[in-house]
PASEBA-1860 file (N, C-alpha, C; in nm, 3 decimals):
! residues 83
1> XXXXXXXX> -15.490/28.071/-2.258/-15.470/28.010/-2.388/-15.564/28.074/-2.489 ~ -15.514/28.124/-2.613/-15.591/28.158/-2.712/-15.637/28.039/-2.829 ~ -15.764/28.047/-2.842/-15.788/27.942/-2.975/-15.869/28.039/-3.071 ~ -15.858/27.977/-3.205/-15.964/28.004/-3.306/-16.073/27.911/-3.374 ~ -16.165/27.957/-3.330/-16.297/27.887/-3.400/-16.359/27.894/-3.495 ~ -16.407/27.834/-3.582/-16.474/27.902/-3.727/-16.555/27.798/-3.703 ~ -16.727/27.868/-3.748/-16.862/27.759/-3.756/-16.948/27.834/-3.858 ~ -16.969/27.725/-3.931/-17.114/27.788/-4.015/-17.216/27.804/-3.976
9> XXXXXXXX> -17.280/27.940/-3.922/-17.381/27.939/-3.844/-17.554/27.972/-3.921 ~ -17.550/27.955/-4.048/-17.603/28.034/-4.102/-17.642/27.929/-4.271 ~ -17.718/27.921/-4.316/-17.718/27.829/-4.451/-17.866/27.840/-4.496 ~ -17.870/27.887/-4.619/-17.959/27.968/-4.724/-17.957/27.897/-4.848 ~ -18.071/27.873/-4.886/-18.072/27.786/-5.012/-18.166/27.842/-5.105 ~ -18.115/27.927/-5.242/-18.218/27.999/-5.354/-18.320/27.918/-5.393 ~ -18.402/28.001/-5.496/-18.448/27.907/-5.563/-18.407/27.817/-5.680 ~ -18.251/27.904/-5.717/-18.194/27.812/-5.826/-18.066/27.716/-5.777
17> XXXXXXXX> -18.114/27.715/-5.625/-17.993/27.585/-5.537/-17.913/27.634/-5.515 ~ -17.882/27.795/-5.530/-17.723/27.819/-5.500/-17.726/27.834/-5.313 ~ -17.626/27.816/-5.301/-17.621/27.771/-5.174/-17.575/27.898/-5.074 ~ -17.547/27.948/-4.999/-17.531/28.075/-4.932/-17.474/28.060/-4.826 ~ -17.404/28.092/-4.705/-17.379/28.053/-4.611/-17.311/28.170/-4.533 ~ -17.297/28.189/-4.354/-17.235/28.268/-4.372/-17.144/28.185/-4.216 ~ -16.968/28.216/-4.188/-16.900/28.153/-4.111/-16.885/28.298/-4.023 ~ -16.873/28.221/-3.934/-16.805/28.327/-3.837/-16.708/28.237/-3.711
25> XXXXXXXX> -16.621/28.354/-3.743/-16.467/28.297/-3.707/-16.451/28.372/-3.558 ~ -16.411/28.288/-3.420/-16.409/28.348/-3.306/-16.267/28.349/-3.225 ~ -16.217/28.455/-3.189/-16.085/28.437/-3.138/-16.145/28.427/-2.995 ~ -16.097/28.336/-2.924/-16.126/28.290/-2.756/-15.994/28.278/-2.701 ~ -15.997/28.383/-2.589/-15.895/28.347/-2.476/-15.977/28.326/-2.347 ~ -15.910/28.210/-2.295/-15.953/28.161/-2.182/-16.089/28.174/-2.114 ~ -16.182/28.139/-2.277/-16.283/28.059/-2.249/-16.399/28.187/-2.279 ~ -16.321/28.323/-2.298/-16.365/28.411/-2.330/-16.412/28.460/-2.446
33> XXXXXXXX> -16.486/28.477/-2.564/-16.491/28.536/-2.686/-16.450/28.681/-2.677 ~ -16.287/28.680/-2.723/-16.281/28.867/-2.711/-16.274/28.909/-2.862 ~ -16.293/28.836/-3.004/-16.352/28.912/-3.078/-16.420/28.799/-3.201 ~ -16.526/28.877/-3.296/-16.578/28.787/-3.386/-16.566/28.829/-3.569 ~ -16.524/28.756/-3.621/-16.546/28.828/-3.764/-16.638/28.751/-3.858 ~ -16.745/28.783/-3.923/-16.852/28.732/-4.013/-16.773/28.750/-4.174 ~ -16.804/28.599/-4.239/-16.755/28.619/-4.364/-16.863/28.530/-4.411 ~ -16.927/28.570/-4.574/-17.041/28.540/-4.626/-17.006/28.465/-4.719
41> XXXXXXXX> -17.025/28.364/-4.811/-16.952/28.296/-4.907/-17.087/28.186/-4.975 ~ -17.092/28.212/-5.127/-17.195/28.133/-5.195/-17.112/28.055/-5.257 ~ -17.214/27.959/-5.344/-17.163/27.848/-5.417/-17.278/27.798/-5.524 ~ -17.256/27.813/-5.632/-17.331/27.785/-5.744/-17.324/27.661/-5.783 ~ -17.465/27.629/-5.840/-17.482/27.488/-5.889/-17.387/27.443/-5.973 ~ -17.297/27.541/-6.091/-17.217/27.539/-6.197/-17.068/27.528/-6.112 ~ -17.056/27.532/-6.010/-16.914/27.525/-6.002/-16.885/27.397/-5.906 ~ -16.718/27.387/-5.926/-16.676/27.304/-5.876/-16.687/27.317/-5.690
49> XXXXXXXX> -16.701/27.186/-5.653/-16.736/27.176/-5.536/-16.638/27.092/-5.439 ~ -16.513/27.115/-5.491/-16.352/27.117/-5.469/-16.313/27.125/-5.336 ~ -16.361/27.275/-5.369/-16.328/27.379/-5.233/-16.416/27.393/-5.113 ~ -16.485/27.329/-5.145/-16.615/27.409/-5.074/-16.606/27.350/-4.944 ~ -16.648/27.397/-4.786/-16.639/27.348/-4.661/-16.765/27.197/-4.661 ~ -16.705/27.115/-4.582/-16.775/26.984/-4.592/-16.864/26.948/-4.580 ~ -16.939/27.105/-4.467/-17.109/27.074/-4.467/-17.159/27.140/-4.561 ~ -17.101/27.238/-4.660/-17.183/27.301/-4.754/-17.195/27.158/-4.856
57> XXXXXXXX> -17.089/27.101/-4.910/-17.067/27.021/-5.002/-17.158/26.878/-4.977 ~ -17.237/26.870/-4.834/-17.354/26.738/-4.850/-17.454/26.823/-4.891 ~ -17.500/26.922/-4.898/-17.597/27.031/-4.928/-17.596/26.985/-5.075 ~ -17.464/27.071/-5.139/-17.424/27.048/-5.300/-17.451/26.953/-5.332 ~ -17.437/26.829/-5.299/-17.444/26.654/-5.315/-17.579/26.632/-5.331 ~ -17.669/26.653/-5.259/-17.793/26.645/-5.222/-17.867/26.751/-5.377 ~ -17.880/26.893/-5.333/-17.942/26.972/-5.434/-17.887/26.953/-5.582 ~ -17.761/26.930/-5.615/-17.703/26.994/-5.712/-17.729/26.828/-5.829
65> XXXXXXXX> -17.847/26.838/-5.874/-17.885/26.713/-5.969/-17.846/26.757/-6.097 ~ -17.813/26.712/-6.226/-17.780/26.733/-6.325/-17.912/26.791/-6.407 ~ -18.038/26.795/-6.336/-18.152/26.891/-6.399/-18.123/27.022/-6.385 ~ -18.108/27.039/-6.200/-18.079/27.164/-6.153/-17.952/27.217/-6.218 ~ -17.794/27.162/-6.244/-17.685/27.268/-6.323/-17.754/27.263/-6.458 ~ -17.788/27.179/-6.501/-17.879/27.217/-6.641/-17.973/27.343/-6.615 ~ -18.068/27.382/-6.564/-18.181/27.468/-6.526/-18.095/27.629/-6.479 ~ -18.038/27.605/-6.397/-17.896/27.675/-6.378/-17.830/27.764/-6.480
73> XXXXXXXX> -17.744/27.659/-6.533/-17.670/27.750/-6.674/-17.806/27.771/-6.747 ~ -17.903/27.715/-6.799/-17.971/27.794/-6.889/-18.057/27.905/-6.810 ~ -18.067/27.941/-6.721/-18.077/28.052/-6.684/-17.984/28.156/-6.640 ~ -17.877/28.125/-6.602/-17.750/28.205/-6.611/-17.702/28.276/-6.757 ~ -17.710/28.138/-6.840/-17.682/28.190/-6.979/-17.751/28.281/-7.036 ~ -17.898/28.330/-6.984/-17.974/28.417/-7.077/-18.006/28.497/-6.992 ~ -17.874/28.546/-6.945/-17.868/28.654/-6.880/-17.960/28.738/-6.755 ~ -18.016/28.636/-6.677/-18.115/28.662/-6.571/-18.060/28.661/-6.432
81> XXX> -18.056/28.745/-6.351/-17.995/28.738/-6.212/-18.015/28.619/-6.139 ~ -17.904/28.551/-6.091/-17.911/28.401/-6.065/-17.946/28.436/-5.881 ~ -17.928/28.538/-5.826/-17.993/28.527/-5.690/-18.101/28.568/-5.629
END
């Protein structure tokens, strides 16, 4: 039997809260891992948190205070590298 697994193994938090993470997705046959693929995926204090996988989004819940997207966009806005 083949299954697919995906786990967040991995979770990084800036100093301006953006959140980081990285999944890795495992194809298993019969109990075997015969291959793995790593995919990296952030999430900013400014965006919607819609989409986002369910353990990143208690992270978001937790960090993402209306000081921090305030502190956030005004440092985004004046043009300073947000990572």
């Amino acid at each position: 039997m083949i299954t697919k697994e995906t786990k967040i193994t991995e979770i990084t938090i800036s100093e301006l809260k953006i959140i980081l993470w990285k999944e890795v997705t495992s194809i298993i046959e019969d109990g075997k891992v015969i291959t793995t693929q790593n995919h990296r995926s952030s999430a900013s204090p400014s965006q919607d948190k819609s989409g986002l996988p369910d353990e990143i989004k208690i992270y978001a819940d937790f960090l993402w205070t209306p000081e921090v997207i305030k502190h956030y966009n005004d440092v985004a806005n004046a043009g300073v590298p947000t990572i």
